[in-house]
C-alpha positions as CSV (number, residue, x, y, z in Angstrom):
1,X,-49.7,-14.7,-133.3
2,X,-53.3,-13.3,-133.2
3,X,-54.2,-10.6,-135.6
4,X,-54.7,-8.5,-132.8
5,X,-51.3,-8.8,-131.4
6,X,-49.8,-8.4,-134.8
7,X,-51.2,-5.0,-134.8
8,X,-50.5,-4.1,-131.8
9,X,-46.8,-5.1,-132.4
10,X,-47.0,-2.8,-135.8
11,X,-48.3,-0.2,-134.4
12,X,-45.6,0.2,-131.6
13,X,-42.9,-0.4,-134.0
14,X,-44.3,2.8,-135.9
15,X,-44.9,5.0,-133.2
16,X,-40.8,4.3,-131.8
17,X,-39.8,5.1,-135.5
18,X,-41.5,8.1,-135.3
19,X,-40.1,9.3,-132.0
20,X,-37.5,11.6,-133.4
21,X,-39.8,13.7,-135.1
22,X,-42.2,14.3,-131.7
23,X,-38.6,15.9,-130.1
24,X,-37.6,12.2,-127.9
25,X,-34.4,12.0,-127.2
26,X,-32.5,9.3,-130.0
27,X,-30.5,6.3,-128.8
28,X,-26.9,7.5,-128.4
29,X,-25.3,6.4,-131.4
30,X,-23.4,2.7,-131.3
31,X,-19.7,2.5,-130.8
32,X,-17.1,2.5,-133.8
33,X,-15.2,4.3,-136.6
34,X,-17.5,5.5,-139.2
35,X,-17.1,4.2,-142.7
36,X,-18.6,6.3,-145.6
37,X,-20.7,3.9,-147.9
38,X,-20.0,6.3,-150.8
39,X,-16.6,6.3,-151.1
40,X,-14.6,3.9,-153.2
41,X,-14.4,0.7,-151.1
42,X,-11.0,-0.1,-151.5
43,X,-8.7,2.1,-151.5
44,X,-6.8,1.8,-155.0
45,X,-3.4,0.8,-155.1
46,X,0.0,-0.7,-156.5
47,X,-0.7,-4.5,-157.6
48,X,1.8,-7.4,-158.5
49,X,3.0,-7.0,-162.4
50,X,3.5,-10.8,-162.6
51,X,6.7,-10.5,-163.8
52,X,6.5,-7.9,-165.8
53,X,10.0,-5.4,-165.7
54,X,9.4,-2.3,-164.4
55,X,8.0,1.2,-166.4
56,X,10.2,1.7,-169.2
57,X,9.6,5.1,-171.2
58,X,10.5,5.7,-174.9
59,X,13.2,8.5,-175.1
60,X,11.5,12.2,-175.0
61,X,11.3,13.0,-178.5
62,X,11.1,17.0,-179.8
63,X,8.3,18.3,-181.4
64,X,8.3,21.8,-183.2
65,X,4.2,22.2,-182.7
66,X,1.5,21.7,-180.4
67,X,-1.3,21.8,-183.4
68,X,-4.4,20.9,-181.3
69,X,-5.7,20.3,-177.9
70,X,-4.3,17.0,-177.0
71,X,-1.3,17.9,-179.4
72,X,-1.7,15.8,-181.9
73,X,-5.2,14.0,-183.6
74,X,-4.6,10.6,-181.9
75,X,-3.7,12.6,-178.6
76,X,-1.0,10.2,-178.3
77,X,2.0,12.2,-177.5
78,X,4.1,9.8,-175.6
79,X,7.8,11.4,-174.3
80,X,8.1,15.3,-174.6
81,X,11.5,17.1,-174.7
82,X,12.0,20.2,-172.1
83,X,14.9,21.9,-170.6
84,X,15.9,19.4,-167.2
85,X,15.6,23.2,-165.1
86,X,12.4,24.7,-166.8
87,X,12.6,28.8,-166.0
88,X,9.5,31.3,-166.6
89,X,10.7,32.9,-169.6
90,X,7.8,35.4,-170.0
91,X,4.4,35.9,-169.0
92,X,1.8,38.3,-170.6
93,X,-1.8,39.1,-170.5
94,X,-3.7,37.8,-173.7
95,X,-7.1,38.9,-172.6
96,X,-10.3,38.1,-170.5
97,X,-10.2,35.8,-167.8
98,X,-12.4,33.3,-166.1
99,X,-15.4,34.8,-164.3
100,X,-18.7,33.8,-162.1
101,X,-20.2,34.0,-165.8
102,X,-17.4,32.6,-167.9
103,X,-14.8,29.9,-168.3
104,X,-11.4,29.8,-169.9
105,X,-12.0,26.1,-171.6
106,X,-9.0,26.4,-174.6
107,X,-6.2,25.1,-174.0
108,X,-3.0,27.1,-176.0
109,X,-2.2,25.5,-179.7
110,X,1.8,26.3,-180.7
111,X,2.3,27.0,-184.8
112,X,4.4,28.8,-186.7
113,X,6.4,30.4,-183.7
114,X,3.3,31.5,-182.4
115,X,1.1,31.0,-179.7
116,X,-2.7,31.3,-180.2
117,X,-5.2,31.5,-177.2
118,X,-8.5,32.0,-177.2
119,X,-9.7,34.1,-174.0
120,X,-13.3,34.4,-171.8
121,X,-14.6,37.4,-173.6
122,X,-14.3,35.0,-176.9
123,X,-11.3,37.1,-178.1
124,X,-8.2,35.2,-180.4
125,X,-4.9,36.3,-179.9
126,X,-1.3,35.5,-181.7
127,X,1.8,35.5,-179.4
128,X,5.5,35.5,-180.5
129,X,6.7,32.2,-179.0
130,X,9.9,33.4,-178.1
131,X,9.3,37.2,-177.4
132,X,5.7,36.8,-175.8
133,X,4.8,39.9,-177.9
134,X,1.5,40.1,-179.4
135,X,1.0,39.7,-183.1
136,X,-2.5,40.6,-183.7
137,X,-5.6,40.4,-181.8
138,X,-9.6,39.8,-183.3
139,X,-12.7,39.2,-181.9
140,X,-14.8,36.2,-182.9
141,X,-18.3,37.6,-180.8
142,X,-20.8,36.9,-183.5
143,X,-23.0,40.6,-183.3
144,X,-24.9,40.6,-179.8
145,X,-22.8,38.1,-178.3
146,X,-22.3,38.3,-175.0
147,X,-18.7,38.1,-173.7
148,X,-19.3,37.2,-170.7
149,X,-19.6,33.4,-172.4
150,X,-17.2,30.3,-171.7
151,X,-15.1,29.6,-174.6
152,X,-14.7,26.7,-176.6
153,X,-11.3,25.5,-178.1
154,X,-8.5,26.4,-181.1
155,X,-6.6,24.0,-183.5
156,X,-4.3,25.0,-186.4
157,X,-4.0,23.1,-189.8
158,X,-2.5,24.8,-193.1
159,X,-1.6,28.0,-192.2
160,X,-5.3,28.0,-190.7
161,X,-6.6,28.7,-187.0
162,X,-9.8,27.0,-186.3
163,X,-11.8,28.1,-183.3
164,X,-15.1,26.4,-182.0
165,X,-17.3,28.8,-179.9
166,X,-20.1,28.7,-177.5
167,X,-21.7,30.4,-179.8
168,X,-22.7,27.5,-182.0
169,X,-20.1,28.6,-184.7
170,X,-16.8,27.0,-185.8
171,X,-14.8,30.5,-187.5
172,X,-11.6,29.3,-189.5
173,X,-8.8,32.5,-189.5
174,X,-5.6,33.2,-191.1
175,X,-2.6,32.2,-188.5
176,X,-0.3,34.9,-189.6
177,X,-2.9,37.9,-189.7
178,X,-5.8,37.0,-188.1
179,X,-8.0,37.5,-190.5
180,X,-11.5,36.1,-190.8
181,X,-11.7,32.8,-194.1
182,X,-15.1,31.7,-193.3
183,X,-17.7,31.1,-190.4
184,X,-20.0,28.2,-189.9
185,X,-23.3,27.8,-187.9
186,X,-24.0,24.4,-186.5
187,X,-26.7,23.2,-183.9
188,X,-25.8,24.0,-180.7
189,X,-22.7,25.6,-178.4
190,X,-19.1,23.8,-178.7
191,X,-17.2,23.9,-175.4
192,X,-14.1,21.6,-176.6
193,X,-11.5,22.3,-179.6
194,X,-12.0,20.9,-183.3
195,X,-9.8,17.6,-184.0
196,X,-8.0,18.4,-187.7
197,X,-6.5,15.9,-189.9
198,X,-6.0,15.2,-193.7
199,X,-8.6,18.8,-194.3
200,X,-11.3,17.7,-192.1
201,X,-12.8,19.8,-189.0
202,X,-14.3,16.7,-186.3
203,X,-16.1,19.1,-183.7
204,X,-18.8,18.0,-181.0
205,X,-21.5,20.3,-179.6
206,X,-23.1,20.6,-176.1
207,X,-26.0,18.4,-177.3
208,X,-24.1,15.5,-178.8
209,X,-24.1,16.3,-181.8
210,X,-20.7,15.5,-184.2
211,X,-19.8,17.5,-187.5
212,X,-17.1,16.8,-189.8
213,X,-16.4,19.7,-191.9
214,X,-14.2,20.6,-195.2
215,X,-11.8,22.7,-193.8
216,X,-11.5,24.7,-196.9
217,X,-14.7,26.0,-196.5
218,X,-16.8,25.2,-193.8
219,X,-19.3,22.7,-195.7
220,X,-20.5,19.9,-193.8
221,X,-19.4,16.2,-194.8
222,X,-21.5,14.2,-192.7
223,X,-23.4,14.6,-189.1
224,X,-23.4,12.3,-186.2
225,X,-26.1,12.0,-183.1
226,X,-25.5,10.5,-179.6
227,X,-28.0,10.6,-177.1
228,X,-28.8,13.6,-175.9
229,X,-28.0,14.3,-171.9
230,X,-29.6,17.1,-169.9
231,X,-26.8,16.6,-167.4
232,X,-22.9,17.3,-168.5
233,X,-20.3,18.5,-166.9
234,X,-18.7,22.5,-167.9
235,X,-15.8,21.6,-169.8
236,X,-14.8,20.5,-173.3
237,X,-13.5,17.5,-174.6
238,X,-12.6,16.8,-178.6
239,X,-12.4,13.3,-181.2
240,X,-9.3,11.2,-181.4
241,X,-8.7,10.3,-184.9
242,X,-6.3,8.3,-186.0
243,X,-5.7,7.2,-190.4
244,X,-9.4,6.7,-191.1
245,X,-11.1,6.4,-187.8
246,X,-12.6,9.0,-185.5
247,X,-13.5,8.4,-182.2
248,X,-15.9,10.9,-180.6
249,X,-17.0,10.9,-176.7
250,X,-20.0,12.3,-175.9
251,X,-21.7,13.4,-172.2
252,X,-24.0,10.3,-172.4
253,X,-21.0,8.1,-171.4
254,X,-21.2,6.8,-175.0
255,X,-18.2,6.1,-176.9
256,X,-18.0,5.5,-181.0
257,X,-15.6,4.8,-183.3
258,X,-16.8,6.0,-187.0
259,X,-15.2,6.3,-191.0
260,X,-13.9,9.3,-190.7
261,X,-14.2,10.0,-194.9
262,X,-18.3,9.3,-194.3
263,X,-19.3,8.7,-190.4
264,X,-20.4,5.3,-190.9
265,X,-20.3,3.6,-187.5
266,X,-17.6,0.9,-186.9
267,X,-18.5,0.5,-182.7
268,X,-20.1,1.8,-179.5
269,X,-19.7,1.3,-176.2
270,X,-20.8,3.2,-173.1
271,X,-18.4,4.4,-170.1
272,X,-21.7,4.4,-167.6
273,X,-21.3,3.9,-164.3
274,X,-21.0,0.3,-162.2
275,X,-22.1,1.2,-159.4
276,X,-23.8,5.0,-158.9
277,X,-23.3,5.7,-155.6
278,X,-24.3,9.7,-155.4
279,X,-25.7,11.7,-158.3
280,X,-22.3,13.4,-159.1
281,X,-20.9,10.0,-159.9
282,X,-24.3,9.3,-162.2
283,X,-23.5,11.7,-164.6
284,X,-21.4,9.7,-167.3
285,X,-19.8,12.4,-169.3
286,X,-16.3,11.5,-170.8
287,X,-13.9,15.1,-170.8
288,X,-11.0,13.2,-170.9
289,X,-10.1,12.7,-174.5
290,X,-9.8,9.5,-175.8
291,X,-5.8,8.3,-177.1
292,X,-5.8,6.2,-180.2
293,X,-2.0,4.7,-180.0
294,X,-1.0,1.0,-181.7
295,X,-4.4,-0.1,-182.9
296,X,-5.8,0.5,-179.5
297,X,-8.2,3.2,-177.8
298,X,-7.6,4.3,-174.2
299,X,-10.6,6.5,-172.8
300,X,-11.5,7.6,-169.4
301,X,-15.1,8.3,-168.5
302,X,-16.1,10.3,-165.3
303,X,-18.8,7.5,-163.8
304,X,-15.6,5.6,-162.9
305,X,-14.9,3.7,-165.8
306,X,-11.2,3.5,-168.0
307,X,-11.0,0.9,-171.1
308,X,-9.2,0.4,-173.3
309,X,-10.5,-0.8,-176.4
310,X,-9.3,-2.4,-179.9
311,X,-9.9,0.2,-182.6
312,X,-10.9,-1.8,-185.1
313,X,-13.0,-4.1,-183.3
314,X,-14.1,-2.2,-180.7
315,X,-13.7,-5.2,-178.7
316,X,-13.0,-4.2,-174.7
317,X,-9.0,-5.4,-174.2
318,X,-9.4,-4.4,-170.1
319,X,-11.9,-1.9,-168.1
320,X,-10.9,-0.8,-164.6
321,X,-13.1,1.2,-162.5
322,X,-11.6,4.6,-162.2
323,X,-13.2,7.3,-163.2
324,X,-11.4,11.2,-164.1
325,X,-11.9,14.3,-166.4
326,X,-8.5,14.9,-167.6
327,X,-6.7,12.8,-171.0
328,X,-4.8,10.4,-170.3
329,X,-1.3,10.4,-171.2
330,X,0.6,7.4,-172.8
331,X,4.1,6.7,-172.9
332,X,5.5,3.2,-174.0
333,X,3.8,0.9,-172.5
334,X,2.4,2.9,-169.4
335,X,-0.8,5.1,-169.0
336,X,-0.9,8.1,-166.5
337,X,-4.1,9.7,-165.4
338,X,-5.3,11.6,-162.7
339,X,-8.6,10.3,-161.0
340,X,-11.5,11.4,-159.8
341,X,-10.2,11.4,-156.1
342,X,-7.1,13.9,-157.1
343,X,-4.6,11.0,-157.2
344,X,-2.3,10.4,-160.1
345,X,-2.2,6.8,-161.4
346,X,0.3,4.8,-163.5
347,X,-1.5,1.8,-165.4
348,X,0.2,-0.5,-167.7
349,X,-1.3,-0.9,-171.5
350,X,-1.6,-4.3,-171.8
351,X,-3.8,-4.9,-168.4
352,X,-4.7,-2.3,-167.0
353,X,-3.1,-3.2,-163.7
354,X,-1.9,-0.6,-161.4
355,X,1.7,0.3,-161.0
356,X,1.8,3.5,-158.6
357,X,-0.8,5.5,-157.0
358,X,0.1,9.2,-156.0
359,X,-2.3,11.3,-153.9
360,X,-2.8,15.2,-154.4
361,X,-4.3,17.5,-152.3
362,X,-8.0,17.5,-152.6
363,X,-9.0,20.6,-150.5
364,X,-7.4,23.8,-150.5
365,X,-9.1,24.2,-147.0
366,X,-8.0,20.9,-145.0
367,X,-10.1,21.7,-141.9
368,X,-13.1,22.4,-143.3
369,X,-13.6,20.0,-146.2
370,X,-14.0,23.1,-148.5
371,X,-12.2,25.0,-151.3
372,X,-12.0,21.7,-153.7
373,X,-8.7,21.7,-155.6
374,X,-8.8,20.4,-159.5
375,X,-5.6,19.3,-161.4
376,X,-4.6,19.3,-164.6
377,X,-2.6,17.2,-167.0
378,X,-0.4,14.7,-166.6
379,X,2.2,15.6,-169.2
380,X,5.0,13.9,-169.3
381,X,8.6,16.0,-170.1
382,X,12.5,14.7,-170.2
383,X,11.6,12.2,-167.8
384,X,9.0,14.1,-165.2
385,X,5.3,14.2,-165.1
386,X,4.1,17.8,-165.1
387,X,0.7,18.6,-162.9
388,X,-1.1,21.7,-162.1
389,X,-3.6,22.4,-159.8
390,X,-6.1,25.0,-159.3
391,X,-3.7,26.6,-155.9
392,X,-1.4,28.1,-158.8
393,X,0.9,24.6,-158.0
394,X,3.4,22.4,-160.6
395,X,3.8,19.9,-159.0
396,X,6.8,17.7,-160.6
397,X,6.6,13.7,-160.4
398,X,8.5,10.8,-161.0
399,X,7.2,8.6,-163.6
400,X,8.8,5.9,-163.0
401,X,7.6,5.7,-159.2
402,X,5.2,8.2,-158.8
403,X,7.8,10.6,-156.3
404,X,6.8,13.9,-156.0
405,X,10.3,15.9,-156.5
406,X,9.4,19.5,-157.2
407,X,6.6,21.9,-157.3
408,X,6.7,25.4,-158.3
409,X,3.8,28.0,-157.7
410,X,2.7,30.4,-160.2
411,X,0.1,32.4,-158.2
412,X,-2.7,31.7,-160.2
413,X,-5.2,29.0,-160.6
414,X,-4.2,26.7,-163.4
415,X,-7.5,25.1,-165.4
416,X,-5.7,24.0,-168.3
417,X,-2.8,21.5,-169.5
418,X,0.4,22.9,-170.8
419,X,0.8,23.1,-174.6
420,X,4.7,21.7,-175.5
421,X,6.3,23.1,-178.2
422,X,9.7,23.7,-179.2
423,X,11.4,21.9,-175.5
424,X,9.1,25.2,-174.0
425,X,5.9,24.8,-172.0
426,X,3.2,27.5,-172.3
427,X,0.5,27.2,-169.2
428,X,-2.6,29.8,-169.8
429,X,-3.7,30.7,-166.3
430,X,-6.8,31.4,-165.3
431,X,-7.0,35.3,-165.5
432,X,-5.7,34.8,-169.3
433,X,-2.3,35.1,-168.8
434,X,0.0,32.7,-171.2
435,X,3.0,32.0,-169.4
436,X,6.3,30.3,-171.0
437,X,8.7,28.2,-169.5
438,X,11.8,26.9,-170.7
């Protein structure tokens, strides 16, 4: 071809790309069902066990306290006890709720027949467990704090309540009075809860950073730093720690496991994304707290990653590429999640292959794709898995095959996982109001 012709063949394949933007009528589109690109391309679901018997769940233990978000430091909390017809019991106001400005981010902790919440306007409360009455009230808004703040997260250890605010201070109170022990500054906001075990605070802030603090006073033992991320997601998460080891997630997607007596690292790894098909799916912030249960980690990463991991080691045992925000759940030898596509999804322990998938509603306005609807949980009860969605819903599920068998609706948007105490569940809704069922 000449060099004039190659030109002239260039420049007429420009000018018909450009056609569209002179006002030309565009080629009527070609036949066929549209696929998005975007999506996940295979839909997930149920694969062969090979051989492997079906789920098989530990008996639902009791459990007096819910000490910490998560319920316990490992987060491993495997088969709850709850009545088999759960009832609302009582439901009061315990404060401020949710706003445009503000976010109810605390889930309940149960101690010492109470119930302490932690409301928008950055107000702690004590509830009577089995009355609903309140016991005392305090406010933990340093002076010119604005209460129009989201919270961060509550956890109880030795006749001590330990809150974590946005306010870049962890403030240790009395349980039975409510009265202020000592306060601590740190270096930046705190969205998710302290972890507490054997007298230590573990508490991440908004920029990555991790303190572990003497919970007798406040002092700082040792300091981590992940990488800092300008993009993260408006929620908390908290450490796993299990006997000596602490495992922190950070909004980088990283993932370590350090000594928990000095912070020396043990491993890393990072819960980034495979394949990042949209910017939503980039960001590789892990909410879900990690599980520590049997010498193995389970976390859940947002940018479509779950792992589980040996703790000592840190040595990947299986990765699958589903992504969430919520904790997993583990019972025997089964994993429940919900995803990032609103399903809830039962994966074995040892291999991380699928055993049900269970779809949830995904818009609270079906017609026009709007109106997004977010769940919460699982938690798994007296043989039923417990989720609740921002429509006010409970749904109740099967966990042995994923069946949805009952639902009940509370009439307002549920952000947060239940706390389980005492065969009760107590859901904090999102106008502040702690409801009980049992």
């Amino acid at each position: 071809m000449s060099r004039r012709l190659a030109w002239g063949v260039l420049l007429s394949l420009g000018l018909s790309a450009c056609s569209s933007w002179v006002g030309e009528n565009e080629a009527p589109p070609l036949p066929g069902k549209r696929l998005s690109v975007l999506g996940r391309e295979k839909a997930l679901e149920a694969e062969p066990t090979d051989g492997l018997v079906g789920i098989s769940l530990p008996p639902p233990a009791p459990n007096a306290d819910w000490p910490q978000a998560g319920g316990y430091s490992n987060h491993a909390m495997h088969h709850m006890v709850a009545a088999d017809n759960l009832q609302k019991a009582w439901s009061v106001s315990v404060g401020s709720g949710a706003g445009s400005r503000s976010r109810l981010l605390a889930q309940p902790v149960v101690a010492e027949g109470m119930v302490f919440t932690l409301d928008a306007g950055m107000t702690a409360q004590a509830t009577d467990a089995k009355s609903g009455d309140q016991i005392w009230r305090t406010s933990l808004l340093p002076e010119g704090g604005d209460p129009r703040s989201s919270n961060g997260g509550l956890s109880y250890e030795g006749g001590r309540i330990f809150a974590a605010t946005s306010f870049a201070q962890v403030v240790a109170l009395e349980a039975k009075t409510g009265k202020e022990v000592w306060r601590q500054s740190l270096s930046g906001p705190m969205r998710g809860a302290p972890t507490l075990r054997n007298g230590r605070l573990f508490i991440t802030t908004v920029d990555n950073q991790t303190y572990a603090l003497n919970a007798t006073d406040g002092a700082t033992v040792w300091t981590h730093q992940g990488i800092a991320e300008t993009a993260s997601l408006l929620s908390g998460t908290s450490p796993a720690v299990d006997a000596d080891v602490v495992v922190i997630p950070y909004s980088s997607g990283e993932l370590f496991a350090l000594r928990a007596d000095n912070g020396v690292v043990l491993w890393q790894d990072q819960l980034a994304a495979v394949r990042r098909t949209t910017n939503v799916a980039a960001i590789s912030d892990i909410r879900g707290r990690p599980v520590i249960d049997r010498g193995r980690v389970y976390a859940i990463g947002h940018a479509n990653m779950v792992v589980a991991i040996d703790e000592r080691s840190g040595r990947r045992l299986w990765e699958r590429e589903i992504g969430g925000l919520q904790n997993p759940w583990i019972a025997g030898e089964t994993l429940f999640l919900i995803d990032n596509d609103n399903e809830v999804v039962a994966l074995h322990t040892d291999t991380g292959r699928v055993l049900w998938v269970t779809p949830l509603k995904v818009w609270g306005d079906e017609k026009n794709r709007s109106d997004r609807v977010s769940w919460v949980g699982p938690v798994l009860v007296s043989d039923r898995l417990l989720v609740a969605g921002s429509t006010g819903e409970i749904l109740s599920l099967s966990p042995y095959t994923g069946k949805i068998m009952g639902r009940k609706d509370e009439g307002d948007k549920i952000t947060l996982p239940p706390a389980i105490a005492g065969g009760s569940l107590y859901f904090l809704t999102n106008n502040a109001t702690l409801v009980a069922y049992r």
